[in-house]
N, C-alpha and C positions, 0 to 999 in steps of 0.2 A: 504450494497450497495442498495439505494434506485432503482428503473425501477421496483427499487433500492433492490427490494424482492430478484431479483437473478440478479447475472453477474460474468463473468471471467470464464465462463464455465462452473456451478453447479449450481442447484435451491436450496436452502431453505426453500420456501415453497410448498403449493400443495400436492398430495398426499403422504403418506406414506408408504413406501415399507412394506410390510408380515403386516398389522394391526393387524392380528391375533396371530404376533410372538412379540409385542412390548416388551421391554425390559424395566426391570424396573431403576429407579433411579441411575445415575450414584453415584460411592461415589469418591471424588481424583480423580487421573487420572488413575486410573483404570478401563477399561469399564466395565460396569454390564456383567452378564452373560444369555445372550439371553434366554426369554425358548424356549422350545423344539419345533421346526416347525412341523405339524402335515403332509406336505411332502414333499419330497425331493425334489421335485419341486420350485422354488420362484417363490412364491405367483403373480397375477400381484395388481398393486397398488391402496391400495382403501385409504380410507379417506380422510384426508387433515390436514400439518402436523401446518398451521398458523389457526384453529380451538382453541379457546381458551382450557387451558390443566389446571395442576395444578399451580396455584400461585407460579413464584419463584421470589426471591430477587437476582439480578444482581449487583454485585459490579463494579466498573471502576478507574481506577487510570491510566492517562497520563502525560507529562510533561507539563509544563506552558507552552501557547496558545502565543508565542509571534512571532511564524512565519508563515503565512496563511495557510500552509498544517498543523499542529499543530491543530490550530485551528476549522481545517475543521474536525479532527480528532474525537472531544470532541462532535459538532453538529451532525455529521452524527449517533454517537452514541446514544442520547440522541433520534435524530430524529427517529431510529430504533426502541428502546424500547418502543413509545408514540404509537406505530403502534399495542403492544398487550395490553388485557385488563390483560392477566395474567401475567405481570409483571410488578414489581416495580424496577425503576433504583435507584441504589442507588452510583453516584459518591465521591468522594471524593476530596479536595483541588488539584487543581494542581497545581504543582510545579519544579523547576529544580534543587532544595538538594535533595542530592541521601539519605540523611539520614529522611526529611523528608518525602520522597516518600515512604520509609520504616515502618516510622510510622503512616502511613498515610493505607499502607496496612493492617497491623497490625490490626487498628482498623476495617479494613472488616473481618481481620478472628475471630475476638471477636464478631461481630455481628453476626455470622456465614449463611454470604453470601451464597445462594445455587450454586452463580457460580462468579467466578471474571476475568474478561477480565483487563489484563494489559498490558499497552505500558509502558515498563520501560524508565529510563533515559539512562542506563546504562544494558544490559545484566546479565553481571557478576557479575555487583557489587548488584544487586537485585535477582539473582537467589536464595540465601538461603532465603529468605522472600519468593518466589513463591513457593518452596519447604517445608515449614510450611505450607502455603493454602492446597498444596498438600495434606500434611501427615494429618492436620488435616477433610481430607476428602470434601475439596471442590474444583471441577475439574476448572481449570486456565488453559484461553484462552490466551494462549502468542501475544500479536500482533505485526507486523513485526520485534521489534527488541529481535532476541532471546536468550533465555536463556541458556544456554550452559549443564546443565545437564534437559535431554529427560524428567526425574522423576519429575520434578518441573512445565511440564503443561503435558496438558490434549490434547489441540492441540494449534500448533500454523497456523495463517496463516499473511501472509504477500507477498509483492510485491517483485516484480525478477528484483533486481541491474544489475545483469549481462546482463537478458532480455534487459532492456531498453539502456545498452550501444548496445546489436546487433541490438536491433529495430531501434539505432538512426543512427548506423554504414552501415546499410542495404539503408536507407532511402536515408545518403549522399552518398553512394558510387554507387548505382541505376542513381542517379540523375547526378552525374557527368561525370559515362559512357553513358549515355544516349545522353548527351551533348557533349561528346567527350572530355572529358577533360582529357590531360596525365598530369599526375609529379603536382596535385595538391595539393596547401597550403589550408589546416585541422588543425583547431584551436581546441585545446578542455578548456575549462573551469569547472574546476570540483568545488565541494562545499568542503570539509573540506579533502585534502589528506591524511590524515594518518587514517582516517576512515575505517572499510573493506570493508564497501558499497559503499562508494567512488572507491575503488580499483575493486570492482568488475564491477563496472558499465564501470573503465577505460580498464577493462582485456573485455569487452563484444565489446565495442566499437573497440577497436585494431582489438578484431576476426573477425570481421564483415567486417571490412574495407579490413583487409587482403585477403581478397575473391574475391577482385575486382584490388587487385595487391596497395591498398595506404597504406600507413602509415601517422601518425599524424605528424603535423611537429611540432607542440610549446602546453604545454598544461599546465596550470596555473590555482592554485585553487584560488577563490573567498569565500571562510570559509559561504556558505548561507546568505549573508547579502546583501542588495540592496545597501548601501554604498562600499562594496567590489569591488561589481560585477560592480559599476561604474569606480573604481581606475582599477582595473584588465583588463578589458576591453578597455579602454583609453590606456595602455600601450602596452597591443599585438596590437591595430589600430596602433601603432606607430611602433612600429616597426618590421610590415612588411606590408609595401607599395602596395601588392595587395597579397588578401587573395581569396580565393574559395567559402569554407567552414565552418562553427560552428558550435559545438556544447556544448551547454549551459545546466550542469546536473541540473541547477533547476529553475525553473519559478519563484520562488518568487525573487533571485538574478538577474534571469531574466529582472525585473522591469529596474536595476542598468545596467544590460548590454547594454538594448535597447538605455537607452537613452543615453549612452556613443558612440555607433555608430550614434546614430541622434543629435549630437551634432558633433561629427567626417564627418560629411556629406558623411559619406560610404555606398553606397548600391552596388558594382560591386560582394559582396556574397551575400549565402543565410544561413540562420540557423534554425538549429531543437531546441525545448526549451525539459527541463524533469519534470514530474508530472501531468503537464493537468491541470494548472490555469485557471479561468474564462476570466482573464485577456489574457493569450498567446492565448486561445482559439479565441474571438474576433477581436485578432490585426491578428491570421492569417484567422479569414473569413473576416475581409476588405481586407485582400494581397495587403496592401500597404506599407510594407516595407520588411525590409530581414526575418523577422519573414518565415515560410514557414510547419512549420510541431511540433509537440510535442509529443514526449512519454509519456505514462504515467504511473504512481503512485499514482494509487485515492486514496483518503481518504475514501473514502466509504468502505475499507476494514472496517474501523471501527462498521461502519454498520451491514455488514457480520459479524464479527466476534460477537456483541450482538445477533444477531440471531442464530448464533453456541451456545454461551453459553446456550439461552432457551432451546434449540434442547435437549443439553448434561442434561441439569438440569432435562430436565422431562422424560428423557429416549429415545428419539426418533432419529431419522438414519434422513439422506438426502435424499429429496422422489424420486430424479432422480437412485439413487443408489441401488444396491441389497442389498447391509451389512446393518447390522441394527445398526451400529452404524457411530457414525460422524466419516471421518477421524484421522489419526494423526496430517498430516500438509497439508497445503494446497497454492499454491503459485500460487498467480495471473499473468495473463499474462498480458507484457506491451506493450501497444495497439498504433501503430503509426495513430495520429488523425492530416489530411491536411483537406485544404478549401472544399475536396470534401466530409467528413465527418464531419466535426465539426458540423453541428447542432446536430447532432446524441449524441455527447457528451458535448456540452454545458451543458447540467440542470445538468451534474455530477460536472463540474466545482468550486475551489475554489477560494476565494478570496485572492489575495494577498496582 
């Protein structure tokens, strides 16, 4: 995450905690074994951990860039690694065959990557391929979508589904007590329902609302596509004649949503969008439509996560941190961004 060196609560760069305790070269996802602190004291922080270090080779494997968070995925990466001189990115094709992604990893661990950051297409159906990277001693950075056996990375980080349904649930239900609204109609438009992160986002959103006494009243997936989220959206304006609330799990469907209520000539609601588009960013600092507020899910984890990998590759901890090693997992927090914040998060912004 570009500011972007640090965000979501942890630095990764600046200095490093015990310098004098560094630890040497991670192997797999096993962490090294610290030497010995010379007191039982921790040390306070000298060095500096974005200091060029030893040379490593970063591997990357994500899915084909065909949806703007996708996309924003591969750059923010790329943009991270151009940031040290001791690292060489080494991606590979992307793609969404689960069999080519497989072979495609394959050839980072024949190269023998010093670290591999992977968004899989699929979890499970890629976890024994992370788990080869593993065994053959190269520590895997899971990124948000994870792998289901612990042994197969090194650490994972990614964004909070659940978070951004309560950040979105918080946001309307604030807003509607606020205005005094009883017994109000709460639309939800999810992206692909039978997904877990779909479900988790729907189980966050529910919790949230419940706190202010609402429940959702119609909620309708849109499968991520801006042609979805235009048919889905046209159908809930129809049939129900005066709505409150939406909320829309993702910006780039977003696109399809909008312009299906500004053809619908509806503005008597207001809606929250999910992930933090350049685009939802914008339309809600002009506040001229029902647009009003977005959770987020940067892509800049991607970021983050190539700067964990250098971290891990060359033995070094997180300088805000005492341990001298990186995490296990790490989950960002979903950041609700209105007209009174968005310039603050504009430059993180992806395209949709």
């Amino acid at each position: 995450m570009t500011e972007r060196v640090a965000r979501r609560g942890f630095l990764v760069g600046g200095a490093v905690i015990g310098a004098g305790a560094l630890v040497t070269a991670c192997t797999g996802n096993t962490p090294a074994t610290p030497a010995a602190a010379s007191s039982a004291t921790a040390p306070a922080a000298t060095g500096g951990n974005d200091a060029p270090g030893d040379k490593v080779v970063i591997g990357f494997s994500a899915p084909a860039a065909d949806h703007g968070w996708i996309a924003a995925i591969a750059k923010n990466a790329e943009a991270a690694a151009k940031q040290y001189t001791d690292v060489e990115f080494k991606p590979v094709e992307p793609t969404n065959d689960i069999n080519a992604q497989i072979s495609a990893v394959e050839s980072l661990i024949a190269a023998k990557v010093a670290a591999l950051v992977i968004l899989p297409n699929d979890g499970q159906q890629l976890n024994q391929i992370a788990r080869q990277a593993a065994d053959a001693g190269i520590p895997v950075i899971n990124l948000d979508r994870v792998f289901p056996d612990k042994l197969s990375y090194r650490t994972w980080i990614g964004g909070d589904n659940y978070g951004m349904g309560v950040a979105a649930g918080h946001y309307i239900g604030k807003t509607l007590k606020d205005k005094g609204v009883a017994d109000p109609v709460i639309l939800e438009i999810q992206g692909i329902a039978t997904l877990p992160l779909t479900q988790d986002r729907s189980k966050g959103f529910e919790d949230a609302l419940k706190t202010y006494g609402f429940t959702v009243t119609a909620k309708q997936d849109a499968q991520f596509t801006v042609e979805s989220g235009t048919k889905v959206t046209s159908n809930l304006l129809q049939a129900h004649k005066k709505i409150d609330a939406i909320w829309n799990h993702d910006d780039d469907q977003g696109i399809g949503v909008l312009a299906a209520v500004k053809e619908a000539g509806r503005s008597e609601f207001f809606m929250v969008g999910g992930a933090g588009s350049a685009n939802a960013m914008r339309e809600i600092q002009a506040d001229s439509g029902v647009l009003k507020a977005t959770v987020t899910y940067s892509p800049t984890m991607a970021a983050s996560a190539v700067k964990l990998a250098r971290l891990i590759a060359q033995g070094k901890g997180m300088s805000d941190l005492l341990e001298n090693q990186v995490p296990q997992s790490i989950t960002l927090a979903s950041e609700t961004i209105t007209k009174d914040n968005v310039a603050k998060y504009l430059p993180l912004g992806f395209e949709s």
